[in-house]
N, C-alpha and C positions, 0 to 999 in steps of 0.2 A: 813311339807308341808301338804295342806289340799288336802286328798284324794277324789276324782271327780268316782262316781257310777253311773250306768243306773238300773234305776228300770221300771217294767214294771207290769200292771194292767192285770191278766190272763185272767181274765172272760171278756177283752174289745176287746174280736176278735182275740187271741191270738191261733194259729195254729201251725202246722211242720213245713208249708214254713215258714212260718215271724218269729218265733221262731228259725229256724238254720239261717236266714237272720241276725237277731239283732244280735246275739252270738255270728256269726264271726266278723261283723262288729265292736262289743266295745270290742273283743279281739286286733282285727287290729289297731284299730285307739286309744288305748292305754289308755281306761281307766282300772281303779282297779277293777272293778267288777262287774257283773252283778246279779238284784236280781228281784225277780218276788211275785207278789200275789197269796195266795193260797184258788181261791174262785170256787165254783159250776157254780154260776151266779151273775148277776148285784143285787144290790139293788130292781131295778126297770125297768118291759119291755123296751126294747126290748133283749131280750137274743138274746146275740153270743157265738162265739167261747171261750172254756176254752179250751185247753189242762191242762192236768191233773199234776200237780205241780212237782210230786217226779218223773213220767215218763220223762216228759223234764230234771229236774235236774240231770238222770243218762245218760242221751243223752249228756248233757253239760259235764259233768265230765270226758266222754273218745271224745269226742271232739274238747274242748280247751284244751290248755296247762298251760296257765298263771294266767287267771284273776280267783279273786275268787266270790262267787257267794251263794245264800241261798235264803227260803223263808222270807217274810217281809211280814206277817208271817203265819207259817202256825198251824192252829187254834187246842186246845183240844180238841174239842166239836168233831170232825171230825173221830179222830183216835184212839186207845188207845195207853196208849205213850208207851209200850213195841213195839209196831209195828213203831212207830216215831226212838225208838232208834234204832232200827234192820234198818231199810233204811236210818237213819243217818251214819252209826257206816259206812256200805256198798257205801255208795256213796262217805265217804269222801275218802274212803283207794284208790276207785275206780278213784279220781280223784288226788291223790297223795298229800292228805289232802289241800285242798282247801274251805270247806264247814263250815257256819255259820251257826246252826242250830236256825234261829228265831222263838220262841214261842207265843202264845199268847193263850187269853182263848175263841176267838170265839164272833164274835156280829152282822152278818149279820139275821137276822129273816126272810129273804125270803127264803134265801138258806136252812137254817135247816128247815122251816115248808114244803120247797120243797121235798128234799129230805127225808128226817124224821131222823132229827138229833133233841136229846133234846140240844135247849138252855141252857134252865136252867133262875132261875130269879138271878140275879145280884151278889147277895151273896153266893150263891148254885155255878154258876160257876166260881168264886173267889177259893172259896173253892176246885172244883176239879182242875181246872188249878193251884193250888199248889201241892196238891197232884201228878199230874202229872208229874211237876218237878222234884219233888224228886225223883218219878221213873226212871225219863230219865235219872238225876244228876247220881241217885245208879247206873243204869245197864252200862253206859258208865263209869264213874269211878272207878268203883269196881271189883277188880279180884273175890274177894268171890260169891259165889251163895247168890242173893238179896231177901231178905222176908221184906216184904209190908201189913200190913193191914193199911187199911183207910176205908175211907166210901164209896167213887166211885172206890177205886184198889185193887185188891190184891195179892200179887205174893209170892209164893213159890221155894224157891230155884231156882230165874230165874237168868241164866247165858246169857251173850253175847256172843256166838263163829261164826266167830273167833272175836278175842276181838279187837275195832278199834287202831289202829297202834299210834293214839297220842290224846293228850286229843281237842275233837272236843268245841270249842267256843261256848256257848250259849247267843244267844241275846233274849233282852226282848223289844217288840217293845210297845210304847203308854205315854201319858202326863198325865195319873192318880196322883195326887200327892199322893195319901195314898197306894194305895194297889200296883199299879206297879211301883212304883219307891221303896217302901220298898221291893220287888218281884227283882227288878233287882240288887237291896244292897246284898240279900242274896243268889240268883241263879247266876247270870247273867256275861260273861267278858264282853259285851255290851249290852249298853242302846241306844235304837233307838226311838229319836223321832220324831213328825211329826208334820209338818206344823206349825211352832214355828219363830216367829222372832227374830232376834238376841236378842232384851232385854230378852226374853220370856226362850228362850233356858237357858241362863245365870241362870236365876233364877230356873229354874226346877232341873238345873243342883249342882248347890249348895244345893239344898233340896236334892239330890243323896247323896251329899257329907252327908249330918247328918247323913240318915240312915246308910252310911259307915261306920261311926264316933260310933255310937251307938253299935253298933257291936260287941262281943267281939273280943280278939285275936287284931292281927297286920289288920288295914281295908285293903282290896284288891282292885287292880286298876279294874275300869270300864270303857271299851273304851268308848267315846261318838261318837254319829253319829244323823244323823238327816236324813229321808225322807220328800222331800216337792216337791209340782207342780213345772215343767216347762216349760216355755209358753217363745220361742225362736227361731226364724226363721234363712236361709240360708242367707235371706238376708231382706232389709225391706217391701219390699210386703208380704213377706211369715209371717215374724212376725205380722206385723197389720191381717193378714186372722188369726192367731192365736187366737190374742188378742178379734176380733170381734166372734170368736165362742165359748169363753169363755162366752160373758154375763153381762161380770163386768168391771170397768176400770182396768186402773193398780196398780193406788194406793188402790182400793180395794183389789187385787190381791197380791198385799204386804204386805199391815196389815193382810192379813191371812197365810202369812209367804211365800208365793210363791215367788221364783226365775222367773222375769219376766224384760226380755228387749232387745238389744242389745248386742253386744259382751262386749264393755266397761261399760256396766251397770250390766251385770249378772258378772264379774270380780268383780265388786265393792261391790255387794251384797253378793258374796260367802267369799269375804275378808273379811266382818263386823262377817261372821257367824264364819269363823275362828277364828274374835280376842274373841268370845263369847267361843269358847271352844271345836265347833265342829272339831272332828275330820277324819271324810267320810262323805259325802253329796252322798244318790241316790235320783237324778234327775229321778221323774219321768214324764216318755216318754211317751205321749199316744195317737201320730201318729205313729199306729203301720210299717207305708210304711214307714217312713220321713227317710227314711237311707241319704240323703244329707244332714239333717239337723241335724243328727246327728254329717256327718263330717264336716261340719261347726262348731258344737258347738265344738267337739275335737280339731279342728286347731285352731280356734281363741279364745276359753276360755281355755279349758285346759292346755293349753302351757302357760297363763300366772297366774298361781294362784300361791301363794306364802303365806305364814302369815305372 
């Protein structure tokens, strides 16, 4: 069965209240998981609200009870990943392992020029966001004391204590065909991608499969999942107010892989992306209030999805 997520965009006004509001809500109303962005600020003015990504996710973790939940994702450029692993390893034990550690190598250039993080030009952070990997890979799976030289890390006899309780899942979020899809062949138990239409997904998806294939040893499963827009109202006023503050039509809104319609149309479109191979879809949410329209979408879509 295709598992149904809420994802949520941090830097779009995202706060304590609306942040413990959404968490109990898609715990209650019974989806799989909740995941969030992990950005400084927007793109582009007008800046709001971020709550700060790993704060809220240790808020969620003794919180809920059920659903599971991670960043989608949160960037190298930001942290070094000894410090990634150490608030991974503690969040997940904290929540009774529930925690998708998604990675990524970082691309917004407002927020790093903002705050004074190096980007990097394209290749340079290809380069440390693997490197990074491997750090996070060694100190979460490795009982031994981990040594590390590279170009951007380097670690000496670094251990993780206490050591996390099971081995925590790494996703690798983006539709790169070369560098993050061969990235998610050799780190990753999930590949997440975004904004993909069902042919699209399919076919990214079997380019997964080569680099698995290429591989040595026996290839290893990679869960698939997909983040994409959703533009879906309580009822059909709320959705046309939707659709009209978007900008685009629908079938615009479709060929760029967005989940966009009524109850019996977003049913129909999350069915096509299952027979394609997904397997979690987070929807994402970015009326941060819309809590009815959230249980709208739970009642009348999620109860009916099936492959």
């Amino acid at each position: 069965m295709l598992e149904l997520a809420i994802m949520l965009e941090g830097q779009n006004g995202l706060n304590w209240e609306r942040w413990q509001r959404i968490a109990h809500a898609v715990e209650d109303l019974g989806f799989v998981g909740l995941y969030r962005s992990d950005h400084f600020t927007n793109g582009s003015p007008p800046d709001k609200d971020s709550l700060e990504l790993w704060v809220s996710l240790t808020w969620l973790a003794c919180n809920t009870k059920r659903i599971q939940f991670g960043p989608l994702v949160t960037p190298m450029s930001f942290r070094h990943p000894t410090m990634t692993a150490r608030m991974a390893a503690a969040v997940d034990d904290l929540s009774g392992g529930r925690l998708t550690l998604g990675l990524g190598a970082g691309w917004q250039e407002r927020e790093h020029h903002n705050y004074g993080f190096d980007l990097l030009d394209l290749k340079s952070r290809f380069k440390r966001f693997e490197e990074g990997l491997q750090v996070i890979e060694r100190l979460l799976d490795d009982d031994a004391p981990v040594n590390f030289s590279g170009e951007y890390y380097h670690l000496n006899d670094a251990v993780l204590l206490p050591p996390p309780k099971r081995r925590i899942p790494i996703l690798i979020g983006g539709n790169g065909e070369k560098r993050t899809l061969s990235f998610a062949a050799r780190y990753a138990d999930e590949w997440n991608a975004t904004f993909q239409t069902p042919d699209n997904f399919s076919r990214l998806s079997t380019r997964l499969d080569e680099f698995l294939a290429e591989m040595d040893g026996e290839p290893r499963r990679v869960r698939r999942s997909m983040m994409t827009g959703c533009v879906f109202g309580k009822d059909d006023a709320a959705l046309q107010e939707k659709i009209a503050a978007r900008g685009r039509t629908i079938e615009q809104m479709r060929e760029r892989g967005m989940i966009v319609g009524n109850a019996a149309q977003v049913v129909e479109q999350l069915g096509r992306l299952s027979e394609a191979g997904v397997e979690r879809v987070m929807l994402q949410w970015l009326d941060l209030d819309d809590i009815a329209g959230l249980e709208a979408l739970a009642k009348s879509v999620a109860s009916q999805i099936v492959t």
